[in-house]
C-alpha positions in Angstrom: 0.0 0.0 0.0 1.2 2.9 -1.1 2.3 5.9 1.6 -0.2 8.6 1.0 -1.4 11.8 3.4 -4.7 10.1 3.9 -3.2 6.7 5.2 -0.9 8.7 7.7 -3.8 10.4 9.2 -4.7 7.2 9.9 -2.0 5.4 11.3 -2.0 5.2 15.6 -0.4 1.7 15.5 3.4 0.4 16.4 2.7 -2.3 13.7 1.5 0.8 11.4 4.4 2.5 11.9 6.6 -0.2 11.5 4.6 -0.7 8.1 5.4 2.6 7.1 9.1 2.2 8.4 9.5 -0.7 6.4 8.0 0.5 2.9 10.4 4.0 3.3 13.2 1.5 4.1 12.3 -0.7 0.4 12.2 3.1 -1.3 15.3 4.0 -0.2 14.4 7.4 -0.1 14.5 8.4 3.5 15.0 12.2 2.8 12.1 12.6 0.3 9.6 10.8 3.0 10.8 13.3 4.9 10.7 16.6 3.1 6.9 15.1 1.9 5.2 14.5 5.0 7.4 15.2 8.3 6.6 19.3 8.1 2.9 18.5 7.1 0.8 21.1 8.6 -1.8 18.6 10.0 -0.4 17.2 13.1 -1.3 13.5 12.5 0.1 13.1 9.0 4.0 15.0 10.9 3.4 12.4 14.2 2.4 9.1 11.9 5.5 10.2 9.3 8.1 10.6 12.7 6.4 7.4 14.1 7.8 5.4 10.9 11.4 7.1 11.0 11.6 6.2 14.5 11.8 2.7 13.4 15.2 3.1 11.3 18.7 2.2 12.2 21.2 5.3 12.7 22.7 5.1 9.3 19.1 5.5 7.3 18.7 8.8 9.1 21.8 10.0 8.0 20.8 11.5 5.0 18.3 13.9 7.2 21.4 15.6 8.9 21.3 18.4 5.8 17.2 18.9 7.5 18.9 19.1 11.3 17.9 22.9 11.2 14.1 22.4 9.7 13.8 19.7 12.6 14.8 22.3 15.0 12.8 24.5 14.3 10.1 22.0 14.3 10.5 20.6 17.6 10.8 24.2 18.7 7.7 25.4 17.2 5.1 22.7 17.1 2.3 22.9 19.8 2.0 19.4 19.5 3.6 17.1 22.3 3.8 13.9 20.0 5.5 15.8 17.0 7.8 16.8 19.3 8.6 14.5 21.3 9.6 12.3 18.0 11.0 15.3 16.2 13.3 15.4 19.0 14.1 11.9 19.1 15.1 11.7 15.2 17.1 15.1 16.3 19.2 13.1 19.2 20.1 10.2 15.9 21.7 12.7 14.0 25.1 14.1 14.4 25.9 17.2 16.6 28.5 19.3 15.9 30.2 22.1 17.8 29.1 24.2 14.2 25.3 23.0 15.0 25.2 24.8 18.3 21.9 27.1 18.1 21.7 29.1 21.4 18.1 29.2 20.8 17.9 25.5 20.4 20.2 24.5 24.0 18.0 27.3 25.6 14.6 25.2 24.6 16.6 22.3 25.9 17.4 23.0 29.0 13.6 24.8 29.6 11.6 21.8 28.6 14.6 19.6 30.3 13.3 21.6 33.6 9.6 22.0 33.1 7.5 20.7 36.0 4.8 20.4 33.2 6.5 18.8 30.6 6.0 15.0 29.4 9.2 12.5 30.7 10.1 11.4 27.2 11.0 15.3 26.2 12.7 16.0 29.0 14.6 13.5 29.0 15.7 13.9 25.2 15.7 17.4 25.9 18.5 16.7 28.7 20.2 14.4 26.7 20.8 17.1 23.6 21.6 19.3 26.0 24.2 17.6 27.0 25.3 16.9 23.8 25.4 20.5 23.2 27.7 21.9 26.0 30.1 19.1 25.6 32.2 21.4 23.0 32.5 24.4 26.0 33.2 23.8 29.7 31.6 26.9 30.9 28.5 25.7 29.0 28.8 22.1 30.5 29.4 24.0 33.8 26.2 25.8 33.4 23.9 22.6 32.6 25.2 20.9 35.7 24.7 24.0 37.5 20.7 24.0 36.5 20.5 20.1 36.8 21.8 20.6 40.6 19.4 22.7 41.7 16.1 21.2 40.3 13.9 19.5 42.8 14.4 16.2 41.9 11.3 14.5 43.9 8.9 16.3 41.4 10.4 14.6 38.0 10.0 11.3 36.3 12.6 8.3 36.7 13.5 8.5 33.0 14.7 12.3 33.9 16.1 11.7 37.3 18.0 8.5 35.5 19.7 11.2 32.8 20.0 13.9 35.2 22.0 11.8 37.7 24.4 10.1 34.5 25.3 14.0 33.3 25.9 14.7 37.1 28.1 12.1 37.6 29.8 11.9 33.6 28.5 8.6 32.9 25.7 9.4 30.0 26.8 7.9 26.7 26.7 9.8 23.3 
């Protein structure tokens, strides 16, 4: 069946996303999927399109690393927790270098990192490319551990206290 607008509206399933996953996958054509239906307006069509990426290996999303500033700017600007959360999570799989830092883009990262209101999974990411982030200047990474010190850990998530506590202590793998 062929990918279409209409059938990712539809799609609220792992196994459809894994569908979707695996059709991209026989294409080939990872960054075309992308530029089609990830930055579609309607909410469901972005979610169900990020769903299916979520589903490849590392080296399939590489060819998405030219759109690292479009996902950005997604995850920055979207009001929709799902698009995201999985904007953010395709973000983390791609390569960040110290020529990628956006101030504006740590700055998010560290907010939602530390909002009470926020869901787990985007904290979490959010520390996690945070992290990422400051590892190319100490006073940065001096900064983050700063903020991660003084949040009130009893009010978060184990997922956050779990990333939190690995940046604290220098064990979080990149």
């Amino acid at each position: 069946m062929a990918i279409t607008t209409e059938r990712l509206k539809q799609t609220f399933s792992e196994g459809g996303a894994q569908e979707i996953y695996q059709e991209v996958k026989s294409e080939g054509d990872f960054l075309g999927f992308t530029l089609q239906y990830v930055f579609d307006p309607d909410y469901r069509v972005a979610r169900s399109a990020l769903w299916g990426l979520t589903k490849a290996r590392h080296d399939e999303l590489s060819p998405l690393q030219v759109l690292i500033n479009d996902l950005i700017d997604q995850a920055m600007h979207t009001e929709n927790s799902s698009v995201r959360r999985l904007t953010l999570n395709i973000i983390e799989r791609l390569t960040i270098g110290e020529e990628d830092l956006r101030t504006d883009f740590l700055d998010f990262c560290i907010d939602h990192a530390i909002m009470l209101d926020e869901l787990p999974g985007i904290q979490s990411v959010s520390l996690k490319l945070a992290y990422r982030m400051c590892q190319f200047y100490p006073e940065l990474m001096d900064e983050l551990k700063r903020t991660l010190k003084t949040m009130d850990i009893d009010y978060y998530k184990p997922a956050v206290r779990g990333v939190r506590a690995k940046i604290l202590n220098g064990t979080l793998k990149l």
